[in-house]
N, C-alpha and C positions, 0 to 999 in steps of 0.2 A: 626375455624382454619383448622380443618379436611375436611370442604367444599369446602375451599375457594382451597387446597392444592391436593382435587382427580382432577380438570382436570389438574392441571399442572400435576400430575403423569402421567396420561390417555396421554398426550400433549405428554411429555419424551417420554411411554412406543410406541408409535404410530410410530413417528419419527425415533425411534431406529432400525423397521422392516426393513426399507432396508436398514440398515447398515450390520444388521446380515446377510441379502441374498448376500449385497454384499461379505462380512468379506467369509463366505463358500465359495462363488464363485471365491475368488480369491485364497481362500486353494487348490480349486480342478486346477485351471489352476498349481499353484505353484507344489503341486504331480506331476500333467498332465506335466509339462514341466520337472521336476526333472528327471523322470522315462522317459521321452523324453532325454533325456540328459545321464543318466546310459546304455540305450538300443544303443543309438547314439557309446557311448565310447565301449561299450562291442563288439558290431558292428567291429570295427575299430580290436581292439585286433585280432579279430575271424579272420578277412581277413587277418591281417600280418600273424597271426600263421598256416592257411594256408600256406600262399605265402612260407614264413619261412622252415616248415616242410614237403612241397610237391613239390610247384611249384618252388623253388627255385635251387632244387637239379633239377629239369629238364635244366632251365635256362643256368645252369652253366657245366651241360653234356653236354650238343648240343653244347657246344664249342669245346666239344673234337672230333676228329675225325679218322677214320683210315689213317696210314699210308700210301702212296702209292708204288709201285716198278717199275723203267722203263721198259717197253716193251724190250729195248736188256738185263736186266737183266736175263730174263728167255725164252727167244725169242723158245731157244729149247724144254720148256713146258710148252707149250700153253695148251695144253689139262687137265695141273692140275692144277686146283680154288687155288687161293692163301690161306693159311690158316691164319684165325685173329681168333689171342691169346693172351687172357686179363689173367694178370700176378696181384694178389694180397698178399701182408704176412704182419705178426703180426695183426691177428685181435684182440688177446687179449681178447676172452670171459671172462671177469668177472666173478669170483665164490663166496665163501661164506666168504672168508678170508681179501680179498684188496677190497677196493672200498666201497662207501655207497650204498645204495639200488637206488638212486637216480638218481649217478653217471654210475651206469650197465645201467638201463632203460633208460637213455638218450644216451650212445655210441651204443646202442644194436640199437635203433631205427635208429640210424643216420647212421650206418655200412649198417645196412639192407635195408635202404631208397636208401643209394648210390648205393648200390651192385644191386639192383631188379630193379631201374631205369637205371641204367649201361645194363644191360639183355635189357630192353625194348627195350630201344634206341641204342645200339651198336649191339645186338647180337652175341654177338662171338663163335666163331666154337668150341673151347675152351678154360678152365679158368683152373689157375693153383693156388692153394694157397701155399704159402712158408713157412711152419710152422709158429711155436705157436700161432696156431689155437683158444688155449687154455689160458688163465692166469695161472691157477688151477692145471694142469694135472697132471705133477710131483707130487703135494702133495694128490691127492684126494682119495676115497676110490672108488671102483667098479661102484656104484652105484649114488656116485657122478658125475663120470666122464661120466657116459651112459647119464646121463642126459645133460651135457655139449654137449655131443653130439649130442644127438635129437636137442638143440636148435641150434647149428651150424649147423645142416643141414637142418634146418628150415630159418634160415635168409640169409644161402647161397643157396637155392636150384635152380637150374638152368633147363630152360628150354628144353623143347621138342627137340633133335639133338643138345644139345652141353653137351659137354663132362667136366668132372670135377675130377679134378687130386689134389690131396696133397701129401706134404711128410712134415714131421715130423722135432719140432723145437725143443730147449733145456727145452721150458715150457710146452710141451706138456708131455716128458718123464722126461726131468730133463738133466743134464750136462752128461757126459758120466760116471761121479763116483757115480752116482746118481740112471743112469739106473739100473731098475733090469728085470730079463727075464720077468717077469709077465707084468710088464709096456709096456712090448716095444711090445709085443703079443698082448695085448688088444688094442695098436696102430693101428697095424697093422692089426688087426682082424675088426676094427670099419672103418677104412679107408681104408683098401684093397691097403694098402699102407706098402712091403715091403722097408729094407731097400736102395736096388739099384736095379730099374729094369729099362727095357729099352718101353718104350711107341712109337710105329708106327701109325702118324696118318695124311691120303691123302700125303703120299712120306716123309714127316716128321718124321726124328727122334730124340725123347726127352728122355735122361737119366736123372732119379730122384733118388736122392740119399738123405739120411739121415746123414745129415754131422758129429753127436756124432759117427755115424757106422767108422768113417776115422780117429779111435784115432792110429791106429797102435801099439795095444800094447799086441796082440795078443789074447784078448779078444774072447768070442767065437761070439759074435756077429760082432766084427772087421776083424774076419778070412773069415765071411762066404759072408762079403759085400766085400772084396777085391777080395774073390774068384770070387763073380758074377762080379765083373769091369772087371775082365779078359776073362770070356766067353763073356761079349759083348763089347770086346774087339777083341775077336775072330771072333764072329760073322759078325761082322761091315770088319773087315778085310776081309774074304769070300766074303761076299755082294760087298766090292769095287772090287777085285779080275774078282769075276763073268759079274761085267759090261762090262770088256775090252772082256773076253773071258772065254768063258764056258767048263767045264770037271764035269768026275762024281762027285766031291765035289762039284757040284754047285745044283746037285738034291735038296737038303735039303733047298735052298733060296727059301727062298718065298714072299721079302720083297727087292723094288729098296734100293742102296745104296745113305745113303743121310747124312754129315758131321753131326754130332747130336748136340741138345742144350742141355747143363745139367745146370740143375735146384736144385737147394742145398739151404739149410737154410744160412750157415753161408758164407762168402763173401770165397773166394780165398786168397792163404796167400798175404798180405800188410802189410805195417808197419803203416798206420794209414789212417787215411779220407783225408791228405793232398795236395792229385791230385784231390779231388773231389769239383766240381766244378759246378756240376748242381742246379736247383734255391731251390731244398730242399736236398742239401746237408748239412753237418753237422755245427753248430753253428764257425763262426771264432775261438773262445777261445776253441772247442773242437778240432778239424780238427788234432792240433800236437798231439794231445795225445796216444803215441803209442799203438798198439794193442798187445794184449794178446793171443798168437797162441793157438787154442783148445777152446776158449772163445770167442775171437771176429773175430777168423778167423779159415780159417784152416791152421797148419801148413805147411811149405815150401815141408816136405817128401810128404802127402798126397797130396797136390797142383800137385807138379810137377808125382806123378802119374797118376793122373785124364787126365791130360793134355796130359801127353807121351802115355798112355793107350788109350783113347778115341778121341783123338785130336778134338776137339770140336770146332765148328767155333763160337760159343757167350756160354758163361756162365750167369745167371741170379741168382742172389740169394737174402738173404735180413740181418735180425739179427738186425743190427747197427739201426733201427728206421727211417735211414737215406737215402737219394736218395744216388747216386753217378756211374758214368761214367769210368771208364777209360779203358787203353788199355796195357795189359800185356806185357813184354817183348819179350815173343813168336807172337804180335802184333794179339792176341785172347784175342775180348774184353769182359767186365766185366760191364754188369747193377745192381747195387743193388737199390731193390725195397723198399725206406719208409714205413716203419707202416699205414695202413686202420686206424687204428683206432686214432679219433680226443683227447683220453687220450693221446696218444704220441705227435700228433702232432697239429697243428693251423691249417695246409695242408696238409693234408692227400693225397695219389697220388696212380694211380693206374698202370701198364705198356702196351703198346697198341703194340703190334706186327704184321705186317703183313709178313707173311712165306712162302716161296716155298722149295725145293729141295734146292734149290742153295743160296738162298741169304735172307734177314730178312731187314726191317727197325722197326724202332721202336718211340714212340712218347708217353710221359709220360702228362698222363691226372691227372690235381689237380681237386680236389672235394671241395666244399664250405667251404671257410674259417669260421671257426668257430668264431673269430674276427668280420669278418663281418656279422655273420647271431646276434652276440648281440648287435653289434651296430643297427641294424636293428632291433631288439626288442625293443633299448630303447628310437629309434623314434619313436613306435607305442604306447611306455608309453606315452611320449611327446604330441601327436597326440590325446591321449586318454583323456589325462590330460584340455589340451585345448578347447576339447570338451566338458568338462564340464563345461568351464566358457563363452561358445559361446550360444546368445540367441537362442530359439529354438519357441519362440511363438511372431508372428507378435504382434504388437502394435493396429492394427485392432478389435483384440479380443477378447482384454480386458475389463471389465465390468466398467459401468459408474455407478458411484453415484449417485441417485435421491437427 
């Protein structure tokens, strides 16, 4: 029985060889194509998150563009370069208190992505940020906040000939009840950002002011900011004075007279968003909701100071998260700048000014819908997905069975 049963064994064990070569050989295609298919999809990911987190923020700047100004708007100065000035506020740096860890490293990258690619591609003469700079500031300790600092001036740093201005929001110091001399010192120490000074830059003049500085309530910090609104106040008067005709009070100018922009954190007094009207202005259901003088505005006294004091031909400010347009009753209009940052917003927007002596237009650029860069991600899930059920090894290849 055991004779007659070794060749059939021998017959089986014979037979069975190229199944086994085939059997491996189809294992290694299966890996071979598997790991062809994981490298395929990862592939895919790799280029969206590019496109996503680089090429896309380019994409979507090159739409924006500077304003232009007619040739008879300044026909009489020709000789001075238009100046383009990119207006940004509420960036919002994330600190140790709000936000996941997650949550910072993704607005921090995407702020800084916009802002640095903004620079390449626009280059502007200068950029102004509108306070709360900061999330944190108000509450943080010394050492916290210097840190806050280094990184904001890390993700904001601006290039070679352009110039870079802030003044100070409620989250940087805190509300005006909030401030304490200490806080507003180390502000102003780290950003070389008093609370009202007046900035001269190519004919252009810009007063920047600390809007908590305008509580009027005689505070010593409230005494010393109205004081400085009235020297250049003063001053601004001289300078127009000296244009028509010169005497010895004119020695001391050393600066053309030119109608100034002021630049403030919190909007002009309003009774709400309900004139605003531009495409990231405030939600319909929010728009009535009246405002809170000293919180969401400034009040009427301070306003119609600024105004009567400085007489300003555009006011720009920001606070409310919110775009919005309008034109004051003194017909001295009012831009407020939306939040940078895509925690406040879906569309984030930035402000595009082009400036002379005489006249300004202005043109508000949006930055990458956040909406769409995840719909955009969860076509490259999609894309990726697919990819793994797509053959990847011709039918040619495949090993034959003897």
């Amino acid at each position: 029985m055991s004779n007659n049963a070794a060749p059939h064994a021998r017959f089986i064990s014979n037979n069975m060889i190229p199944l086994y070569h085939a059997g491996e050989a189809w294992k290694k295609i299966i890996v071979a194509s598997l790991s062809s298919k994981i490298l395929r999809s990862i592939l895919i990911l790799l280029l969206f998150f590019i496109y996503c987190e680089v090429i896309h923020y380019i994409v979507v700047l090159l739409q924006c563009t500077w304003p232009s100004v007619t040739h008879e708007t300044y026909s009489s100065l020709e000789e001075t370069p238009d100046l383009k000035v990119l207006v940004i506020a509420d960036t919002h740096l994330l600190g140790f208190r709000h936000g996941h860890w997650f949550d910072k490293l993704r607005r921090e990258w995407q702020m800084r992505q916009a802002f640095q690619t903004s620079m390449l591609i626009h280059k502007p003469d200068v950029v102004f940020v509108l306070g709360d700079l900061l999330d944190e500031g108000k509450w943080c300790g010394d050492e916290e906040f210097n840190y806050h600092v280094t990184r904001f001036k890390s993700m904001f740093a601006v290039p070679e000939g352009t110039e870079l201005h802030v003044v100070s929001g409620n989250h940087d110091e805190g509300f005006h009840e909030m401030i304490t001399e200490h806080k507003h010192q180390r502000f102003e120490r780290a950003f070389d950002s008093p609370s009202v000074r007046m900035v001269d830059i190519q004919g252009n003049t810009f007063v920047l002011i600390n809007s908590m500085a305008m509580e009027g309530d005689h505070c010593t910090m409230c005494v010393q900011a109205e004081r400085k609104v009235k020297e250049i106040s003063y001053e601004l008067a001289l300078r127009q004075k000296c244009e028509k005709h010169k005497d010895d009070s004119c020695k001391s100018v050393r600066k053309p007279y030119s109608r100034p922009i002021i630049l403030q954190h919190f909007p002009m007094y309003r009774k709400s968003d309900s004139q605003c009207n531009t495409e990231d202005s405030a939600p319909a259901d929010e728009k009535d909701i009246p405002f809170q003088p000293r919180y969401d505005s400034l009040d009427q006294r301070s306003s119609k100071l600024l105004f009567s004091s400085l007489e300003p031909r555009l006011v720009i400010s920001a606070h409310t998260h919110h775009g919005c347009y309008i034109v004051h009753s003194n017909n001295i209009p009012e831009w407020s700048v939306s939040s940078f940052s895509w925690r406040n917003r879906n569309n984030p927007t930035l402000l595009m000014l082009r400036v002379n002596s005489v006249n300004h237009t202005a043109f508000q650029c949006f930055l990458p819908k956040e909406s769409t860069v995840i719909n955009i991600y969860i076509l490259a899930g999609v894309l990726a997905g697919i990819s793994l059920l797509w053959p990847s090894i011709s039918y040619k290849y495949r090993p034959k069975i003897c």
